[in-house]
Every structure is written in structure tokens, then in C-alpha cells.
C-alpha positions in Angstrom: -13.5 -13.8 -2.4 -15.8 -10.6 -2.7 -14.2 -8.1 -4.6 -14.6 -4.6 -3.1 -13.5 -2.6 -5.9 -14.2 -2.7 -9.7 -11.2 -3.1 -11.9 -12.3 0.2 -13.9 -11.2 2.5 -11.2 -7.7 2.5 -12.9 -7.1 6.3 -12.5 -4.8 8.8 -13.7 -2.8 10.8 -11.3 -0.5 14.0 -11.8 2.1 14.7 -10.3 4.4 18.2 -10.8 8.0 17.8 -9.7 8.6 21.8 -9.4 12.2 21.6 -9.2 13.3 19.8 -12.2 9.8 20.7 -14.0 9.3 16.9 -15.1 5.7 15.6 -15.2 5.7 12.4 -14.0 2.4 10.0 -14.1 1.1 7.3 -12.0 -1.4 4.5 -13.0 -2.9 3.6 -9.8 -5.9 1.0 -9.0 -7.3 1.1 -5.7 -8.7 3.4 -2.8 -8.9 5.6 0.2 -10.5 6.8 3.3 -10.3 9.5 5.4 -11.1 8.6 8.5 -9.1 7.9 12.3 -7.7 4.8 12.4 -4.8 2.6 14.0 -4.1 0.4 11.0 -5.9 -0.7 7.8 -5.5 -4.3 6.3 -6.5 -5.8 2.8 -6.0 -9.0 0.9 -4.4 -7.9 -2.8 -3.8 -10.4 -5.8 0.0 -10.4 -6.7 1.1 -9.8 -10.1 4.2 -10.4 -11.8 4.8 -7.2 -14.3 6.8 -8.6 -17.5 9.1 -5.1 -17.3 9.3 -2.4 -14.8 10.0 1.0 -13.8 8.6 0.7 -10.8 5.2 -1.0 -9.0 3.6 -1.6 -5.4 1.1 -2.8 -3.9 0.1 -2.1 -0.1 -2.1 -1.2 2.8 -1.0 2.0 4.6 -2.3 4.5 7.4 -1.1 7.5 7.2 -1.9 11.3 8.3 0.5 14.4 8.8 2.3 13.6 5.6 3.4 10.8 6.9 2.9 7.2 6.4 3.3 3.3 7.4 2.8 0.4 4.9 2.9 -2.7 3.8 2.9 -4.9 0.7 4.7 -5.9 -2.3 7.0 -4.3 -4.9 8.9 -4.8 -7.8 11.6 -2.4 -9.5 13.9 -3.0 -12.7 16.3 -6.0 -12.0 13.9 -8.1 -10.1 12.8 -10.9 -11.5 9.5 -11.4 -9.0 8.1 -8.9 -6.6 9.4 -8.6 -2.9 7.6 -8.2 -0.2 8.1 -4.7 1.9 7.6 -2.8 4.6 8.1 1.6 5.2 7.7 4.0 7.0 7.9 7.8 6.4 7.9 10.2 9.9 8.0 14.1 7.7 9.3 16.5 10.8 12.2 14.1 11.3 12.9 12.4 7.7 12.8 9.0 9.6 12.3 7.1 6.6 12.8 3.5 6.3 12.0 0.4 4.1 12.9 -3.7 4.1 12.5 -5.7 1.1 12.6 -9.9 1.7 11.0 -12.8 0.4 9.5 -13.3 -3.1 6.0 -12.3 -3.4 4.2 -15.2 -6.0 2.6 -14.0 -9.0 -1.3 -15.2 -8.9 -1.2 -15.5 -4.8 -3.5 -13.4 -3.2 -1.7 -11.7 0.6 -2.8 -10.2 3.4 -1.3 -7.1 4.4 -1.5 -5.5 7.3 -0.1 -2.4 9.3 -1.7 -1.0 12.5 -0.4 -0.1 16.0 -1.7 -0.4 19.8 -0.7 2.4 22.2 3.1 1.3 22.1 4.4 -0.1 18.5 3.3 0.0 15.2 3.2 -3.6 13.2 4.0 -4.7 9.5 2.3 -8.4 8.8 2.3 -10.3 5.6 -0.4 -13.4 6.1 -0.5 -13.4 9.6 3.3 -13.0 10.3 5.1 -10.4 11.8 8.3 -9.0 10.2 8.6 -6.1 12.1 7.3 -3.5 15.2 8.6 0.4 15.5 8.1 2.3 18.4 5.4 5.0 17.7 7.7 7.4 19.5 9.9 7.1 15.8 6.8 7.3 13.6 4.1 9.2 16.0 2.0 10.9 13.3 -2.1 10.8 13.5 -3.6 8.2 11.2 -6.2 10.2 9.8 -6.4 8.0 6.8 -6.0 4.7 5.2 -5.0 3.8 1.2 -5.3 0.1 -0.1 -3.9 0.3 -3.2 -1.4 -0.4 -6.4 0.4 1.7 -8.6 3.0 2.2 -11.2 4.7 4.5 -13.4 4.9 2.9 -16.5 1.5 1.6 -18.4 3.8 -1.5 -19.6 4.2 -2.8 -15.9 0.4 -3.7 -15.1 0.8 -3.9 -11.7 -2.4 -2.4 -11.0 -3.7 -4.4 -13.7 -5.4 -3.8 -17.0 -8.9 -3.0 -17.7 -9.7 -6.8 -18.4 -7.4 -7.9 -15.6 -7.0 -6.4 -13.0 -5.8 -6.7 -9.6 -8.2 -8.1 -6.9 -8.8 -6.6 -3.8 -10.8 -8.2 -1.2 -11.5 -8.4 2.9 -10.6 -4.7 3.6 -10.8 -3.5 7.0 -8.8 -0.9 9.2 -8.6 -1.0 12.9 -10.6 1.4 14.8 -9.1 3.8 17.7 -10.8 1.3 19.9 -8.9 -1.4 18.4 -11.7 -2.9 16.8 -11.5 -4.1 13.0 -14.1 -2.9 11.0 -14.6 -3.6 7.4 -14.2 -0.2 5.1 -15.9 0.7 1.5 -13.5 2.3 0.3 -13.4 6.0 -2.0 -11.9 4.4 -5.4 -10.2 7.6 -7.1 
């Protein structure tokens, strides 16, 4: 499988929580583009973190500070990472996520989100688990993220500098409807 990003492009991200003035920290390994879209898809290697605070892994469009993706996640008390879907619609807090299934470590997924003009779509290896209405999420995908991140450098969930996690066959769906493969912006 042809990698399309390096596993150096671990990168550090800041993040200032003003109201309790915390600094909290995100180890993230992946990418993004800004660019219109109806859906992005990627293939991501699934790793099994030996302790967590908290790790994902997913494909997501987004735009409008709002967001729909796809992937895998694992949080403390789990003893193997689940599979999930969410959504996030800002003017109307319509948030929502589904966890199911037991993502195996090593396996390498295919996640996909993406919409046609009636329904957006979460698929995990070429199954459906779930459509929304875009009249409950209709934000304009400006952008696409294919990525993994964490908030504790013990989980590894995007990996380590000598193993990291693989990313391969990213695409995202055109407003034509046509997939297209993307180079991604690694941050």
C-alpha cells in the first residue's frame, strides 16, 4: 500500500481552554485540505494503545465549525478500539456519535464520510452504518482532515516516530461526485 504521509509529521498542537485556563496538548499524525468537497475517504492502520486518555482515528469533511467523521477510537476502560461515527452541526449543537464493533489492532480500514444532495453517509470497509439528513448537519464542506490524535504521549495512537500509523488511498469526493485522490497538507 503506498503510504501518503511520512510518519515524522507527528506534530504538536496547542490548545487554550480560556475558561478554566488549562493547556491541554494534542499529539496528532496526519493531514488536511482546504478545499470543496462532499466527503473525503482514507485507509488508516489501527492501533491498539496499551493505556489511554483518549485516541481517534478518522476521515472527516467539515466547514463552518462544523464537522462529520468517521473512524476508530479508544478511551480509558476499553480494552480495543471501537469503531465510530459523529457529527457536529455549531448553530444548532446537533451533536451526535455511535461507538460499535471492535476495531483490530494491526488491520488497516477504510473510512469514509461523504454526502449526495440528500444524506450524508458513515462507511467502515464498504459498509454502511448510518445516513443523516443534510437538513440536520447542512454546513459547507470546505475542508477535509484524515488523521489521528491523542492527548497523552503514552497512548501512541498516532504512532511513534519508528512506528507509526499508516495512511494510504486518500481521496475525497468532489462537488461533482467524483473521487479524486488528495496530497494532503501534513501539519
Amino acid at each position: 500500500m503506498k503510504k501518503i504521509l511520512s510518519g515524522t509529521c507527528i506534530a504538536f498542537c496547542l490548545c487554550f481552554l480560556l475558561n478554566s485556563q488549562v493547556l491541554a496538548v494534542s499529539y496528532w499524525n496526519g493531514g488536511w485540505k482546504t478545499i470543496s468537497n462532499n466527503g473525503a475517504s482514507v485507509t488508516i492502520e489501527t492501533q491498539n494503545p496499551p493505556e489511554t486518555v483518549g485516541c481517534s482515528a478518522w476521515a472527516m469533511t467539515q466547514g463552518d465549525d462544523s464537522y462529520a467523521q468517521v473512524g476508530y477510537r479508544k478511551v480509558a476502560g476499553y480494552t480495543n478500539p471501537k469503531y465510530f461515527y459523529e457529527y457536529d452541526y455549531a448553530p444548532t449543537s446537533a451533536w451526535y456519535r455511535e461507538e460499535f464493533g471492535s476495531a483490530t489492532s494491526g488491520s488497516n480500514n477504510n473510512f469514509k464520510v461523504g454526502c449526495d444532495s440528500t444524506n450524508m453517509y458513515f462507511v467502515i470497509n464498504d459498509i454502511s452504518y448510518a445516513t443523516v439528513l443534510l437538513t440536520t448537519i447542512p454546513f459547507s464542506r470546505t475542508g477535509i482532515e484524515l488523521s489521528a490524535e491523542t492527548h497523552d504521549t503514552a497512548d501512541l495512537c498516532p504512532g511513534t516516530i519508528t512506528n507509526p500509523v499508516s495512511f494510504g488511498a486518500a481521496q475525497y469526493k468532489n462537488t461533482s461526485g467524483s473521487p479524486l485522490p488528495v496530497q494532503i497538507w501534513a501539519i
